[in-house]
C-alpha positions as CSV (number, residue, x, y, z in Angstrom):
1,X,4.8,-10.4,8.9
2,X,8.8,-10.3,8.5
3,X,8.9,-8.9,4.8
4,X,6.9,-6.6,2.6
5,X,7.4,-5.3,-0.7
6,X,5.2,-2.9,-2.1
7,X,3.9,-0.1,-5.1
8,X,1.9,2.6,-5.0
9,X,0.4,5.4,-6.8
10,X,-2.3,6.9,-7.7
11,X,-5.3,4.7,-7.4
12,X,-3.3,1.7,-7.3
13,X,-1.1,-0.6,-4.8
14,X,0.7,-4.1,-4.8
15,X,2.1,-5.8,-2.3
16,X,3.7,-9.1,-1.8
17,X,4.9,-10.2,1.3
18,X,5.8,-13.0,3.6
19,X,4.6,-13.8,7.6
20,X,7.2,-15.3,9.3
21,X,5.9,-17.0,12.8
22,X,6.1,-20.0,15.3
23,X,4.2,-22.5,13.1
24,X,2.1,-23.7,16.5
25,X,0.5,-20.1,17.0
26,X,-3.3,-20.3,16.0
27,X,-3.9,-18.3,12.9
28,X,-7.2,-18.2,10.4
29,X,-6.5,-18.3,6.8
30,X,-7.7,-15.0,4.3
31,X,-11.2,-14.2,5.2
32,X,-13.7,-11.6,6.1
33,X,-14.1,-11.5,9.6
34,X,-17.4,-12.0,10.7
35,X,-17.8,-9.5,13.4
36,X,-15.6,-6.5,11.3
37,X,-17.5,-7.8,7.6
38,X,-15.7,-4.8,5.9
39,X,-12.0,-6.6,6.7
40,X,-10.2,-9.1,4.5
41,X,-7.8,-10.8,6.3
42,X,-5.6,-13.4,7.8
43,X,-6.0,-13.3,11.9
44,X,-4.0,-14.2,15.1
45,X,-6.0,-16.4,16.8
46,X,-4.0,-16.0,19.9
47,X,-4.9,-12.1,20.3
48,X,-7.1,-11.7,18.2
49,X,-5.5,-9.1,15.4
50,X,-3.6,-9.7,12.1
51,X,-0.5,-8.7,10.4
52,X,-1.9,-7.8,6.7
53,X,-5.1,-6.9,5.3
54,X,-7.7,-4.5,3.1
55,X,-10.9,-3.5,3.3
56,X,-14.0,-3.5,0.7
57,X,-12.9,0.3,0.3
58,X,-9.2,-0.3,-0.1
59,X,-7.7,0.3,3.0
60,X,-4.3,-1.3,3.9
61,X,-2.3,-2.0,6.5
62,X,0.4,-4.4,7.2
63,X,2.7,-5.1,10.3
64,X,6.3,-6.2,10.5
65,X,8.4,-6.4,14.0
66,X,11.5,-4.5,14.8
67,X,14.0,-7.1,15.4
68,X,15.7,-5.7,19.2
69,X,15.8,-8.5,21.7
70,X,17.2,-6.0,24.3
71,X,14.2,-4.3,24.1
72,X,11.2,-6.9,24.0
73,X,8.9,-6.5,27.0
74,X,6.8,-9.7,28.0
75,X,3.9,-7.2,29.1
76,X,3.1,-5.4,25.7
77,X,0.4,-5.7,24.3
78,X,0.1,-7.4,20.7
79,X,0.9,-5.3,17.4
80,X,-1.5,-7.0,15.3
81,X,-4.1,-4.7,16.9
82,X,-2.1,-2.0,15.4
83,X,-3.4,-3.5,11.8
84,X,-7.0,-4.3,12.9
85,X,-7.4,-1.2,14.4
86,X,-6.8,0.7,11.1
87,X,-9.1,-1.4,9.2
88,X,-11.6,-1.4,11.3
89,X,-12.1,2.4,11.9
90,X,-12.7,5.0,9.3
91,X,-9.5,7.4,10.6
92,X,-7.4,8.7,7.8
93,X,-3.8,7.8,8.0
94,X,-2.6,11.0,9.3
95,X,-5.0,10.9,12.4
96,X,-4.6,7.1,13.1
97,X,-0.8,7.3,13.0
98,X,-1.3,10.2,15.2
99,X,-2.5,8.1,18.1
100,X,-0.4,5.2,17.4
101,X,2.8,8.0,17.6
102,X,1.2,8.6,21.6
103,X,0.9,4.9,22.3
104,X,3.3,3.9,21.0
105,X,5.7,3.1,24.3
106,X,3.0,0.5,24.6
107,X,4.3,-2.1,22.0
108,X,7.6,-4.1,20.9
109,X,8.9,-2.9,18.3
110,X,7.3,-2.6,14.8
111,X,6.9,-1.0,11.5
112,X,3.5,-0.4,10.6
113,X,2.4,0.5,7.2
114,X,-1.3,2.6,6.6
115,X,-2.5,3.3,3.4
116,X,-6.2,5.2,2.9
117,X,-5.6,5.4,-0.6
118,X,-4.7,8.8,-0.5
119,X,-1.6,8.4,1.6
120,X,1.1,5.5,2.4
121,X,2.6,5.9,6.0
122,X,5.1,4.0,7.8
123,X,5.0,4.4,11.7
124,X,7.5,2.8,13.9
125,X,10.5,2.4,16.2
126,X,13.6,3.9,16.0
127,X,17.0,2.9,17.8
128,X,17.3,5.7,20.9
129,X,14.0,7.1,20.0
130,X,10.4,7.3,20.1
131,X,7.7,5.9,17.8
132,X,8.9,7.9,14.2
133,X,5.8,8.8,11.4
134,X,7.0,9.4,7.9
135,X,5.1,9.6,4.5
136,X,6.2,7.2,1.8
137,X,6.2,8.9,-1.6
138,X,4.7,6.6,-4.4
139,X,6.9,3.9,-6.1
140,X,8.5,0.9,-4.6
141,X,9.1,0.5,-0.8
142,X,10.3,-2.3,1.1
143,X,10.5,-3.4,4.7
144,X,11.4,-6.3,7.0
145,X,12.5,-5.9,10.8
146,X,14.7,-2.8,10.6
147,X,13.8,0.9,9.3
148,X,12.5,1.0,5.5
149,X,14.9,0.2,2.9
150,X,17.6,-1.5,4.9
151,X,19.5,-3.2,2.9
152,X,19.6,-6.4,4.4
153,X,20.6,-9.2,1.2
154,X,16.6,-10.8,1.7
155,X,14.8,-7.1,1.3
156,X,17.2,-6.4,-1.8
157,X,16.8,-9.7,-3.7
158,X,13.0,-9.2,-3.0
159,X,12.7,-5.9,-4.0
160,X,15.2,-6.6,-7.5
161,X,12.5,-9.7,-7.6
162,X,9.8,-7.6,-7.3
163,X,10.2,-4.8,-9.7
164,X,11.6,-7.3,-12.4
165,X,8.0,-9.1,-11.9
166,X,6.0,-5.6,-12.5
167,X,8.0,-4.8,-15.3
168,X,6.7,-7.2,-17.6
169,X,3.7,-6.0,-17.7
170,X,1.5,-9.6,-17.8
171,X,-1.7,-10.5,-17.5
172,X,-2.9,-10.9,-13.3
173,X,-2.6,-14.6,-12.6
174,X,1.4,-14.6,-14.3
175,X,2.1,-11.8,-12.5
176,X,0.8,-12.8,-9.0
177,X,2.2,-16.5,-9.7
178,X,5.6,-14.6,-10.2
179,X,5.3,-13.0,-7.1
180,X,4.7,-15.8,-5.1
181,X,8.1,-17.5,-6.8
182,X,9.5,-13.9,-5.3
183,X,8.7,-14.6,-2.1
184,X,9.5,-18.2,-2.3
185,X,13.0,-18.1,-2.3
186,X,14.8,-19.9,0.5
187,X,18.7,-18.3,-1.2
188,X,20.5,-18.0,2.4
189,X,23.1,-14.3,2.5
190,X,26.6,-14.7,2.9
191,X,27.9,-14.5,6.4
192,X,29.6,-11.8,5.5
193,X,26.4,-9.7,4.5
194,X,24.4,-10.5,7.6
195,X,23.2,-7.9,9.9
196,X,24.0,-8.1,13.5
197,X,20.5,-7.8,15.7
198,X,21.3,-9.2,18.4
199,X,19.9,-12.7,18.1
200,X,23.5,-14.1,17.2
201,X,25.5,-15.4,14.3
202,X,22.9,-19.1,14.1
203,X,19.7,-17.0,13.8
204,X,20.8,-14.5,11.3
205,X,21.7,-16.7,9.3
206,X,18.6,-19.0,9.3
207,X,16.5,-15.7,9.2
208,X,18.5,-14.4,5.8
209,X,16.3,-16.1,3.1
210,X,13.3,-14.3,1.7
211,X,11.5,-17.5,2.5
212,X,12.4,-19.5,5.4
213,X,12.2,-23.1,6.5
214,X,11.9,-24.3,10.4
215,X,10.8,-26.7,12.5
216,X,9.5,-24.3,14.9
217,X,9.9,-20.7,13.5
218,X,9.1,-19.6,9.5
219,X,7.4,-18.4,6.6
220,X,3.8,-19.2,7.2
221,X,2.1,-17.7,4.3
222,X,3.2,-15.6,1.8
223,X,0.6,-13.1,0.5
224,X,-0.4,-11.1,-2.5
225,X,-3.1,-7.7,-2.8
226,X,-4.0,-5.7,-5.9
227,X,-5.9,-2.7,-5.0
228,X,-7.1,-0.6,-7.9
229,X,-9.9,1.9,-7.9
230,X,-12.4,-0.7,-9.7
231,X,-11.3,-3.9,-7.8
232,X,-9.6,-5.5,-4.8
233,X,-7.7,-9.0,-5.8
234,X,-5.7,-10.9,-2.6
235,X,-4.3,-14.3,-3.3
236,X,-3.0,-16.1,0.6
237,X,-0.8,-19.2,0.3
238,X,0.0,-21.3,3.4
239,X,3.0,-23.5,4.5
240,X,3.9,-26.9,6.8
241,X,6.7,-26.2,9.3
242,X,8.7,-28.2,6.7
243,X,7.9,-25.0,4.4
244,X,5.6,-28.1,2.4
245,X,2.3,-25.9,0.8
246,X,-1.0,-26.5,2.3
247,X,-3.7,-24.5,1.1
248,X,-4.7,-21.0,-1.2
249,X,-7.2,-18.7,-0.2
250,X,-8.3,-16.1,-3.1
251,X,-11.0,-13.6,-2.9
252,X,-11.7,-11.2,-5.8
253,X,-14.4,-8.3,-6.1
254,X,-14.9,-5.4,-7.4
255,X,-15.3,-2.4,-5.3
């Protein structure tokens, strides 16, 4: 997961985001796994965790990497356990990110969101410094592959996207379907905008669009969760290499 734009409050939380991947790594679509029947979510067939997902009680966590090729270590071990993990158990947020804080030396780099429906945390790396924990108040938050609320030109134009969407105050399927278009947009950042990560001048720039087309590397999927106290609602759409769709998953219940 490479972007993530969320809201939260009190008994509520939506999120729309974007995985950005290698197009030939395995991956399942939206489902509930069938050895873990309380998560809903997309998996990594190659380790065996996932980078977004809820539970039937409206737990949520979400994964994106830290972008630091001078630091990536061949022997970690994958992130996407980070997310499985959480759903999985039945820790509270504080307690998980506890133990992730300890372990963390273990991973690359990454932001991990937790939410328990109480509390939103992000956990993560930090130039020159240990895994970080921080509580997110309620509102708006967004993340890609630096701290929260860098402001690279993608994470503003999704985030101004975003909170124009919510404010219209529409019925479900508009406002998911305006989400998607959100997170759909392939607008490239001036060169003069672009951070520097270290993967040089080509990369940044074919990283910079919200949504973005590759032969080899790019969006995925894009996904959208409601979470309310009544209901859980998460819509999964799914591109080609040539960013061409290919298929929706949506699951709906109520809790």
């Amino acid at each position: 997961m490479c972007l993530i734009v969320l809201r939260w409050q009190s008994g509520s939380l939506i999120v729309a985001a974007n995985r950005d991947e290698f197009h030939h790594r395995p991956t399942a679509p939206l489902a509930f796994w069938p050895d873990v029947p309380g998560v809903l979510a997309g998996r990594d067939l190659q380790s065996g965790g996932t980078w977004l997902g809820t539970t039937r009680g409206g737990r949520f966590a979400a994964l994106t990497n830290y972008r630091d090729p001078s630091r990536q270590r061949d022997d970690a071990r994958s992130r996407g356990h980070l997310v499985s993990g959480f759903l999985a158990g039945d820790e509270d947020v504080h307690r998980y990110a506890a133990r992730v804080q300890r372990e963390g030396r273990d991973y690359n780099g990454f932001n991990l969101l937790l939410h328990d429906g109480t509390s939103l945390l992000w956990i993560g790396h930090q130039p020159g410094s240990d895994v970080a924990v921080r509580e997110l108040a309620p509102g708006v938050h967004a993340l890609s592959n630096h701290l929260p609320g860098t402001p690279w030109p993608k994470l503003l134009r999704a985030r101004t996207g975003f909170t124009g969407a919510l404010a219209l105050q529409s019925v479900q399927r508009a406002l998911f379907d305006r989400l998607f278009g959100v997170l759909s947009d392939e607008s490239p950042a001036d060169d003069a905008d672009l951070p520097d990560t270290g993967v040089g001048l080509e990369w940044e720039r074919r990283l910079s669009p919200v949504f973005i087309r590759g032969d080899a590397y790019g969006t995925c999927s894009s996904a959208v969760l409601e979470v309310t106290a009544q209901r859980i609602d998460f819509e999964e759409r799914r591109y080609r290499s040539d960013g061409q769709y290919t298929g929706t998953t949506r699951i709906g219940f109520e809790r």
